[in-house]
C-alpha positions as a Markdown table, in Angstrom:
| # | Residue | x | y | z |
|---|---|---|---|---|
| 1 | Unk | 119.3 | 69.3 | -59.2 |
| 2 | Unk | 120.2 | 72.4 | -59.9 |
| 3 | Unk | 117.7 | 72.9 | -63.3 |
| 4 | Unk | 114.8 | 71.7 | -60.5 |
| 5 | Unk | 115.9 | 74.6 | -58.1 |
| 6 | Unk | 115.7 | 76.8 | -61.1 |
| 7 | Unk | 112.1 | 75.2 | -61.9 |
| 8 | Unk | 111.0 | 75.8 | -58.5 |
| 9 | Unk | 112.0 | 79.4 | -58.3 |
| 10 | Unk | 110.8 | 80.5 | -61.7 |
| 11 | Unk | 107.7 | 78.4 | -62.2 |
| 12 | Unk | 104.5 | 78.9 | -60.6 |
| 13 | Unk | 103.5 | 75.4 | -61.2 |
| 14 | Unk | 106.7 | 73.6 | -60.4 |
| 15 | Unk | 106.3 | 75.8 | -57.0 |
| 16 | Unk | 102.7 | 74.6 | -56.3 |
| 17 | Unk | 103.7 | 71.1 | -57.7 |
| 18 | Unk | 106.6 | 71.0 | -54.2 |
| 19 | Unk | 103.7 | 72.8 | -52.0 |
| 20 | Unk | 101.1 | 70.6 | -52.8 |
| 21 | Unk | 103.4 | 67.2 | -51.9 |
| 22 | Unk | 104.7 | 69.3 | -48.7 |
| 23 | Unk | 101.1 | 70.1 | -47.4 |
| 24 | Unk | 100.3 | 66.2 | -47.9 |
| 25 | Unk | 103.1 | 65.0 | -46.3 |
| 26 | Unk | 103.9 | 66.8 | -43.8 |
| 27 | Unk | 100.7 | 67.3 | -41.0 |
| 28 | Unk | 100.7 | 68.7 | -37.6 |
| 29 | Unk | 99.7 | 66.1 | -36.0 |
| 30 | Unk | 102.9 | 63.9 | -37.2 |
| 31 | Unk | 105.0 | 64.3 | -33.6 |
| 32 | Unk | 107.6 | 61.8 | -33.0 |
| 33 | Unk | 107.1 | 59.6 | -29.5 |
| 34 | Unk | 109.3 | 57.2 | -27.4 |
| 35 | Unk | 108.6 | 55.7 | -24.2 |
| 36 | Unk | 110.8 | 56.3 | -21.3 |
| 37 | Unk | 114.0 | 58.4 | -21.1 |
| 38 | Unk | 114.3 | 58.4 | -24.7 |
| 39 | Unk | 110.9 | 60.2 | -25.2 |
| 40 | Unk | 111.6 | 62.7 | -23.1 |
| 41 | Unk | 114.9 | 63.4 | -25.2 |
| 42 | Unk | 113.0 | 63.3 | -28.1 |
| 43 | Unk | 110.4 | 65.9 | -26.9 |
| 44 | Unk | 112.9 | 68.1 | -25.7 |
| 45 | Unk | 115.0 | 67.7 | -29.1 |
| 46 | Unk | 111.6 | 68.3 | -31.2 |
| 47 | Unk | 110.2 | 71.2 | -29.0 |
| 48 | Unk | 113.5 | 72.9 | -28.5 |
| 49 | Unk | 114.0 | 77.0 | -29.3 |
| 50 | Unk | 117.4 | 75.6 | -31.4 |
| 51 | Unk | 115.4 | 73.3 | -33.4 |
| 52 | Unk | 111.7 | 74.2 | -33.4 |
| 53 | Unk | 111.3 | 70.9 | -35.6 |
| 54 | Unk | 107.4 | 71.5 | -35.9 |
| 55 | Unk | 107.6 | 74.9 | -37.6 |
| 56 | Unk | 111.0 | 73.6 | -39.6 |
| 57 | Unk | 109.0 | 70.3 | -41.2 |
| 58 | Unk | 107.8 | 72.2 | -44.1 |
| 59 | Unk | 111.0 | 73.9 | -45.2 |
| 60 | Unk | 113.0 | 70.8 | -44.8 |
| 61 | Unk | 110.5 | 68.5 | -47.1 |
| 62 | Unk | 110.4 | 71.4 | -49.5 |
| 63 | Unk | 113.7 | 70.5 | -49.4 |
| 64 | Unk | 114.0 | 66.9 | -50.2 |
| 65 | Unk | 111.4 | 67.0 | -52.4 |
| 66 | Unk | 113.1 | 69.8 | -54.7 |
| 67 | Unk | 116.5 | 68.5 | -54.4 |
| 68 | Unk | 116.3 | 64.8 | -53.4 |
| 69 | Unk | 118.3 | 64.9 | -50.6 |
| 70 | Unk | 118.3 | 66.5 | -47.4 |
| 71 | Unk | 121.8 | 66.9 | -45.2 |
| 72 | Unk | 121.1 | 67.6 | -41.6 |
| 73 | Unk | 124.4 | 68.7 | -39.6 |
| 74 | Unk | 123.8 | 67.8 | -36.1 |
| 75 | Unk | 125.4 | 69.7 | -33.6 |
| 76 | Unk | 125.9 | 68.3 | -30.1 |
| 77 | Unk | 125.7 | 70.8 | -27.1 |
| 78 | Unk | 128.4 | 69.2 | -24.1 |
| 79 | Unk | 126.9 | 70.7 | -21.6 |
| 80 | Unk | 123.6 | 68.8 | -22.1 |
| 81 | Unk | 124.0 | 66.5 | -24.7 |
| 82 | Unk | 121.1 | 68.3 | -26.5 |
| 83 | Unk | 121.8 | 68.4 | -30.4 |
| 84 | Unk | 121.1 | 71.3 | -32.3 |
| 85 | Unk | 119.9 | 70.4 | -36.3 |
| 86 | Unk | 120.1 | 73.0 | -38.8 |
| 87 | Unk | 120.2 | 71.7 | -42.7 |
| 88 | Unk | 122.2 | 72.3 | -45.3 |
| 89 | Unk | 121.3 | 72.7 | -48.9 |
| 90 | Unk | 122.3 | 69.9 | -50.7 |
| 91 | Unk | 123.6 | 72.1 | -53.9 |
| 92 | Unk | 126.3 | 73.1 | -51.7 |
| 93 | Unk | 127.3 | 69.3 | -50.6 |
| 94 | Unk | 130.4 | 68.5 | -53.5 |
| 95 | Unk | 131.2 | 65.3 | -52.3 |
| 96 | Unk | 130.4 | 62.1 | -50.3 |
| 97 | Unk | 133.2 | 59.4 | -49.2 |
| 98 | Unk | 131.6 | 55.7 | -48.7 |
| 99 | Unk | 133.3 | 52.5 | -46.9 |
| 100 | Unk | 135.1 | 50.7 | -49.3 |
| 101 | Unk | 133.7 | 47.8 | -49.1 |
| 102 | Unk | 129.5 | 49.0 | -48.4 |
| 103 | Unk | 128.6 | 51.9 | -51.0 |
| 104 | Unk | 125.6 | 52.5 | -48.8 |
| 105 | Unk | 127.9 | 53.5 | -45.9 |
| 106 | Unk | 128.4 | 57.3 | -45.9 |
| 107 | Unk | 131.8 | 58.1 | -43.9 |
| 108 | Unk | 132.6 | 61.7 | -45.0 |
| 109 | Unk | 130.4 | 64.8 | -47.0 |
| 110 | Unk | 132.3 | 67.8 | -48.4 |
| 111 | Unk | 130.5 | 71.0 | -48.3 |
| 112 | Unk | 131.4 | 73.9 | -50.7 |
| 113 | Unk | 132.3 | 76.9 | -48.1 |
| 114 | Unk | 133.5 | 79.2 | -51.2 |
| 115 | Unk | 135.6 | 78.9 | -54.6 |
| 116 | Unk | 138.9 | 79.7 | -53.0 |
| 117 | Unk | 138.3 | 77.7 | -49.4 |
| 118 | Unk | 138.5 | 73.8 | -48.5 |
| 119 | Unk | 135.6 | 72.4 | -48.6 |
| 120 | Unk | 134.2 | 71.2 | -44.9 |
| 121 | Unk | 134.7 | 68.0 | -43.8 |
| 122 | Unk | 131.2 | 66.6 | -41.8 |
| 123 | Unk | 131.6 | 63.2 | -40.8 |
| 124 | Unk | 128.7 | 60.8 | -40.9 |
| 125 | Unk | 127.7 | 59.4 | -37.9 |
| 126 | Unk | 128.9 | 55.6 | -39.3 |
| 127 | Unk | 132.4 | 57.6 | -39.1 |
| 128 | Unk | 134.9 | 55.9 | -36.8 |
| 129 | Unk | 135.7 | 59.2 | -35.3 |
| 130 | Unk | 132.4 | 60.6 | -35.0 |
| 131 | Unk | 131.7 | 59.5 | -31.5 |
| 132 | Unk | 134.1 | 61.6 | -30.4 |
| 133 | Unk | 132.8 | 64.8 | -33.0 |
| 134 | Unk | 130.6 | 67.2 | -31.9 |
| 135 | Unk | 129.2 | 67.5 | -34.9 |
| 136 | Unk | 128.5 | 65.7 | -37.5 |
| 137 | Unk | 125.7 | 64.8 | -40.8 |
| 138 | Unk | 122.7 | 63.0 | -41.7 |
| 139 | Unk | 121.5 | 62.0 | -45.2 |
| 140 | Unk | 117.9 | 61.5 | -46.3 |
| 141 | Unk | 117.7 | 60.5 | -49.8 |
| 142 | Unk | 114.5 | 60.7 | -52.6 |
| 143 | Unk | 114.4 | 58.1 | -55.5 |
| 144 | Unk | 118.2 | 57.3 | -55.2 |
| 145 | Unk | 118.8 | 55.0 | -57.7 |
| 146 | Unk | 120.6 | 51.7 | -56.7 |
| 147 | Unk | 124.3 | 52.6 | -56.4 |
| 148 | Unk | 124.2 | 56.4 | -56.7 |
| 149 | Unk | 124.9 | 58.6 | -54.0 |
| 150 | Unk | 122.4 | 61.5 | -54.7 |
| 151 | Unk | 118.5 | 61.1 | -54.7 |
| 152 | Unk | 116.4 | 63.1 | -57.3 |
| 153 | Unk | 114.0 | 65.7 | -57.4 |
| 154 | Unk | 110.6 | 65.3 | -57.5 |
| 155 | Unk | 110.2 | 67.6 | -60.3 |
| 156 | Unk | 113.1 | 65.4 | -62.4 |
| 157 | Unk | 110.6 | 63.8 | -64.8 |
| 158 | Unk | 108.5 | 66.6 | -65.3 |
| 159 | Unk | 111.5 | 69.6 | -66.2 |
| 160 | Unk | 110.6 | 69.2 | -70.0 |
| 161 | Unk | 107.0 | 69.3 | -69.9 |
| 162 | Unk | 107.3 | 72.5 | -66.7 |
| 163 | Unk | 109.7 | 74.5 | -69.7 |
């Protein structure tokens, strides 16, 4: 991941390469919709000043196209059980703890805070604590092979040919 980042910020093509698959996947017209109680939920959670998930859809595919993966924390207000999302780049995620018994169940991410801190703990909403957490992660993967962890960039196979 991190020789894609490095792509991405010093290419000009591997830039337009992310821009172009961002402009085609992601469309204004793409607004999610739920009947009922739900749909209002989900309208205020899309339209809210917190998340502004219109305006954020570009910067968070740019995201998961470049890296593979895309960690959302989730942050629940209590006073109106509105969550708040604001991503985190997935260089900075060092870790993920699974079930032992189901690989594809994500319990626990460990995010790099600095060399000399912890690292934070986020738990996964399949957590058995998380109910209870007023916070806690999301992860969206790309081409994740069977049985790894991480997804891959969308400019993996083409890092030799972009040098």
């Amino acid at each position: 991941m991190p020789a894609a980042w490095d792509a991405w910020r010093a290419n000009p093509i591997a830039k337009q390469i992310i821009a172009l698959i961002t402009d085609f996947i992601v469309t204004e017209k793409v607004i999610p919709t739920a009947p009922g109680d739900m749909g209002k939920f989900i309208e205020r959670f899309w339209n809210h000043e917190e998340n502004r998930m219109q305006t954020r859809m570009p910067e968070l595919m740019d995201e998961l196209s470049r890296s593979g993966d895309i960690y959302l924390a989730m942050f629940r207000n209590p006073i109106d059980g509105m969550s708040y999302v604001r991503p985190v780049p997935a260089n900075m995620i060092m870790g993920i703890d699974v079930d032992e018994n189901d690989w594809e169940k994500e319990l626990v991410y460990y995010q790099r805070v600095s060399a000399t801190e912890e690292p934070r703990k986020w738990l996964s909403p399949w957590h058995p604590d998380a109910a209870e957490s007023d916070q806690v992660m999301v992860h969206y993967s790309f081409y994740r092979p069977v049985g790894a962890l991480h997804g891959e960039s969308e400019l993996a196979t083409l890092l030799n040919w972009l040098k």
